[in-house]
C-alpha positions as CSV (number, residue, x, y, z in Angstrom):
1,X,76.8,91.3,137.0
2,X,77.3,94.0,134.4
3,X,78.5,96.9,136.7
4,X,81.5,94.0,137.9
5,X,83.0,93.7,134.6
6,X,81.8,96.9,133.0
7,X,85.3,98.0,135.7
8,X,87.4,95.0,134.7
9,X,86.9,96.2,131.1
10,X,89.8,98.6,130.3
11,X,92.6,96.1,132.2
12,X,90.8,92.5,131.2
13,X,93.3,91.6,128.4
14,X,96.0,92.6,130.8
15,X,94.6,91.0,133.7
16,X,93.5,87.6,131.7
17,X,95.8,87.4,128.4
18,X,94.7,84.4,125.5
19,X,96.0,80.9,127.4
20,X,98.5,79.5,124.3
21,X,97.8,76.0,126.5
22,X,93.9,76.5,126.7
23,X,93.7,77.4,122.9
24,X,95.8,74.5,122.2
25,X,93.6,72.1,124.4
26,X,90.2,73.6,123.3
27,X,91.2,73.4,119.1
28,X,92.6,69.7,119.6
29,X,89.4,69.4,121.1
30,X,86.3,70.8,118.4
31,X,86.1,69.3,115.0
32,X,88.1,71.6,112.0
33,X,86.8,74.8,111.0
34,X,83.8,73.8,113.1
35,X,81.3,76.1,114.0
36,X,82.0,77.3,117.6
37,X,80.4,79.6,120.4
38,X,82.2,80.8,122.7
39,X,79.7,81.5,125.8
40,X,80.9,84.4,128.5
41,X,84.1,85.6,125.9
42,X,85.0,88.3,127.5
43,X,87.1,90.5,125.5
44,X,87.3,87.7,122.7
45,X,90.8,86.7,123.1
46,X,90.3,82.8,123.0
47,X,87.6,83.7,120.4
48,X,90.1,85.6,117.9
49,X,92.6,82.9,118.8
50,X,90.6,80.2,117.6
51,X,89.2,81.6,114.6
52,X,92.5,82.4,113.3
53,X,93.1,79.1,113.4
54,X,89.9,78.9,110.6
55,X,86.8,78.2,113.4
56,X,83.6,79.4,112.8
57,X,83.1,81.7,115.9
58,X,80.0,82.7,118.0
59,X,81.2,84.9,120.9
60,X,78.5,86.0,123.4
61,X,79.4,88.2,125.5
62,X,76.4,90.2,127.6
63,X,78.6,92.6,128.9
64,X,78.6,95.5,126.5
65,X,81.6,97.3,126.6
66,X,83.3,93.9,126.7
67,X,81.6,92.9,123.3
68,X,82.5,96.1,121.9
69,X,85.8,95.2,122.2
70,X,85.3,91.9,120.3
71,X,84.1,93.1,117.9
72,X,86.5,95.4,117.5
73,X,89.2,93.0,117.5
74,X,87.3,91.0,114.5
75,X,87.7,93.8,112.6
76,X,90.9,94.8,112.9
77,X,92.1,91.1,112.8
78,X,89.7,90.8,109.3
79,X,88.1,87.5,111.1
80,X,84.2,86.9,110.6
81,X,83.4,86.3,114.3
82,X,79.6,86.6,115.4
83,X,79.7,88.6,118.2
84,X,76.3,88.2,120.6
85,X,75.2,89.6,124.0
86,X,73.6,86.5,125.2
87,X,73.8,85.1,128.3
88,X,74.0,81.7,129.2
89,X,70.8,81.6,129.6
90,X,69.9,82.4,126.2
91,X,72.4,79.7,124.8
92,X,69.3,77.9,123.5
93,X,68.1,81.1,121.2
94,X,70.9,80.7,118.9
95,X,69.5,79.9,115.3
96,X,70.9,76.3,114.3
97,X,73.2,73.8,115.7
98,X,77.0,74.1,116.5
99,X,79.8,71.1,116.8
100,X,81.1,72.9,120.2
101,X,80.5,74.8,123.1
102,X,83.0,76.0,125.1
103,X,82.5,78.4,128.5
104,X,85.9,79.2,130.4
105,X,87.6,81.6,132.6
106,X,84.7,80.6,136.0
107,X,82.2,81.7,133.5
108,X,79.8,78.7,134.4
109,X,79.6,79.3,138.4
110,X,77.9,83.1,137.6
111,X,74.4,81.5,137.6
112,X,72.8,81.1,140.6
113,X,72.4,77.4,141.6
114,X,72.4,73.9,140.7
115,X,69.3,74.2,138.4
116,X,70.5,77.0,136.5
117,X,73.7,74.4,135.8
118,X,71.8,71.9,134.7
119,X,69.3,73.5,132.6
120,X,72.2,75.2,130.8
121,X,73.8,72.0,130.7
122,X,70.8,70.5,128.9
123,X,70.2,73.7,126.1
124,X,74.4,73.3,125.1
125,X,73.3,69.5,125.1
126,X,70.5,70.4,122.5
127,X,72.7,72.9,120.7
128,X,75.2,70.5,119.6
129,X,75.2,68.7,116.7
130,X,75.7,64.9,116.9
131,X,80.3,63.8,117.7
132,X,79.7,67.6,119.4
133,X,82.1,68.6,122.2
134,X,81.6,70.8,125.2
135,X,84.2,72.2,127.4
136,X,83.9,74.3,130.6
137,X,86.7,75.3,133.1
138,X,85.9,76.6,136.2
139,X,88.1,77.2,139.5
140,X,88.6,73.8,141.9
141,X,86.2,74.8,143.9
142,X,86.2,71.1,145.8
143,X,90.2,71.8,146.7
144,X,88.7,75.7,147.8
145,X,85.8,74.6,149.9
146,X,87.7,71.3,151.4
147,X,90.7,73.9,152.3
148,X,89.2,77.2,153.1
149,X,92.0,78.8,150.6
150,X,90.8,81.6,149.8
151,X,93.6,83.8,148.8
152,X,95.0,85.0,145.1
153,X,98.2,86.9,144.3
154,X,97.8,90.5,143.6
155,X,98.6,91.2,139.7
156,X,100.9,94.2,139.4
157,X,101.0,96.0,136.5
158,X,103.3,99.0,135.2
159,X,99.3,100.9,135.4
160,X,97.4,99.4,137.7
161,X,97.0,96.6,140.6
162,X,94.4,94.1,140.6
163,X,93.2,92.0,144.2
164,X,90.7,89.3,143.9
165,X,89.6,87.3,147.1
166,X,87.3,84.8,148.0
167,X,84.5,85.1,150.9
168,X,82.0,82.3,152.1
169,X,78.4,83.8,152.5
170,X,75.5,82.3,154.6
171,X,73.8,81.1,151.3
172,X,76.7,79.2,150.7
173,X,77.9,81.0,147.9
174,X,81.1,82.6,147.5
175,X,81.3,86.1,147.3
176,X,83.8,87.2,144.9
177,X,85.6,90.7,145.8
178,X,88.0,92.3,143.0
179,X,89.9,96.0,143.5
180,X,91.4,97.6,140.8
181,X,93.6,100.7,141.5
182,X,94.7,103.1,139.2
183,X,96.0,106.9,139.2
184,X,95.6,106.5,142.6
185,X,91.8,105.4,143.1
186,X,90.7,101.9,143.8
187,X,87.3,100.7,142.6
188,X,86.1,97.5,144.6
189,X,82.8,95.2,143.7
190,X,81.3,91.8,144.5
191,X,79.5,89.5,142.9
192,X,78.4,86.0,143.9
193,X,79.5,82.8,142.7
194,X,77.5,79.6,142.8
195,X,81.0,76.9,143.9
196,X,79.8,74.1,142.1
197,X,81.6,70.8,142.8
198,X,83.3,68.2,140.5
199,X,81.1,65.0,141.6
200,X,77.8,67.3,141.0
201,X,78.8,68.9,137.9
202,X,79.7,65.3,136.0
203,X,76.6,64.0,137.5
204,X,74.6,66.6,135.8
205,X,76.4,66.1,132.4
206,X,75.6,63.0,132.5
207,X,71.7,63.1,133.4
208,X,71.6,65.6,130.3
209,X,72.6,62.6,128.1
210,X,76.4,63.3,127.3
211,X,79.1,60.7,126.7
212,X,83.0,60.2,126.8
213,X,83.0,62.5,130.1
214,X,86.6,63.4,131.1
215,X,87.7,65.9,133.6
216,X,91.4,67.9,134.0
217,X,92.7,69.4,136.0
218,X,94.6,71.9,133.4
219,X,94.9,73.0,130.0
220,X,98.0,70.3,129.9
221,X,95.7,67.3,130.3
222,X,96.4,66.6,133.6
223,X,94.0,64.6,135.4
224,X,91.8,66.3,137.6
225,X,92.2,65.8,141.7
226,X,91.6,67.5,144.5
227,X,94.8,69.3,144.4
228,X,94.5,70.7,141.1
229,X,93.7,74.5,140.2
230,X,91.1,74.0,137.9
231,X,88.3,71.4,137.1
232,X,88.1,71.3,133.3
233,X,85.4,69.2,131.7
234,X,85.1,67.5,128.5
235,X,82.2,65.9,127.1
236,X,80.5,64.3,124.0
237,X,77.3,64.5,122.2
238,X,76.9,61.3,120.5
């Protein structure tokens, strides 16, 4: 997964600028000046954005060159964010407990299968304190898989282009193919994306004990259908 994003790096907070309608959501959301981790933060911009806004912040981010640049932004922004290079697998190695968990931006679908969900599902369960909240956005991957739609707009920028598109493998996972040009040379990978659907994801939140389950189907709290661009979960640790 590293040599996919280790390219995205330099146009990331072009390509994916902080979400003033996913920061709202997500602070409404997590209890004040809580303490937060961020799981798969990118380049930190929702994690900067949110502890400006006084949040305890744990961004882990296992791309390197990506954490760099968190940490980076801390500093110039004089904000005392904990910046990790765990994966999601690791969420469970993180000393203490935390009163949310958040993992946006199709974070959750780069494990592998099912199980991989669910046992992640289970360590954020056993991460939280008690009134906890975790929230995870993903693509609609019900409305993608029920359609066949397969197709994003290419992002033009006064430096570069970026292309993402959509492929269905034989394993059944979708293979996940970005280009970025720039002076002239276009650098293409793929990576593979488990397309976990809304009935199996709630299921599994619910197996690993959490409460006061709500999906949307945007940062605007829109309810969540099969028409929808996203499938955003919230959910409570009691």
């Amino acid at each position: 997964m590293m040599p996919f994003y280790k390219t995205l790096t330099p146009f990331y907070d072009e390509i994916f600028p902080a979400n003033e309608k996913a920061v709202h959501f997500l602070s409404e959301r997590f209890k004040k000046c809580g303490r937060i981790i961020d799981v798969g933060a990118g380049t930190g911009n929702m994690a900067v954005a949110l502890a400006k806004q006084g949040f305890e912040l744990t961004a882990a981010e296992p791309e390197k060159g990506m954490a760099e640049s968190i940490q980076q932004k801390a500093q110039s922004n004089q904000l005392p964010i904990a910046v990790s290079t765990k994966t999601m697998q690791q969420v469970n190695q993180f000393d203490g407990n935390f009163d949310g968990i958040y993992c946006i931006g199709n974070t959750l679908v780069h494990l592998d299968n099912a199980e991989e969900i669910r046992l992640f599902f289970k360590h954020v369960y056993e991460k939280l304190n008690a009134g906890g909240m975790f929230i995870f956005q993903i693509v609609n991957f019900d409305k993608v898989l029920l359609k066949k739609d397969f197709r994003f707009p290419l992002i033009e920028k006064e430096n570069f282009t970026f292309a993402r598109q959509y492929d269905l493998a034989d394993s059944g996972h979708i293979l996940f193919t970005t280009t970025v040009t720039a002076n002239g040379e276009a650098k293409t990978n793929t990576i593979p994306l488990y397309p976990a659907q809304s009935s199996q994801l709630l299921e599994m939140l619910e197996q690993c004990g959490f409460k006061e389950i709500t999906a949307y189907g945007n940062f605007e709290d829109k309810a969540y259908s099969i028409e929808t661009p996203a499938l955003i979960v919230t959910a409570k640790k009691e």
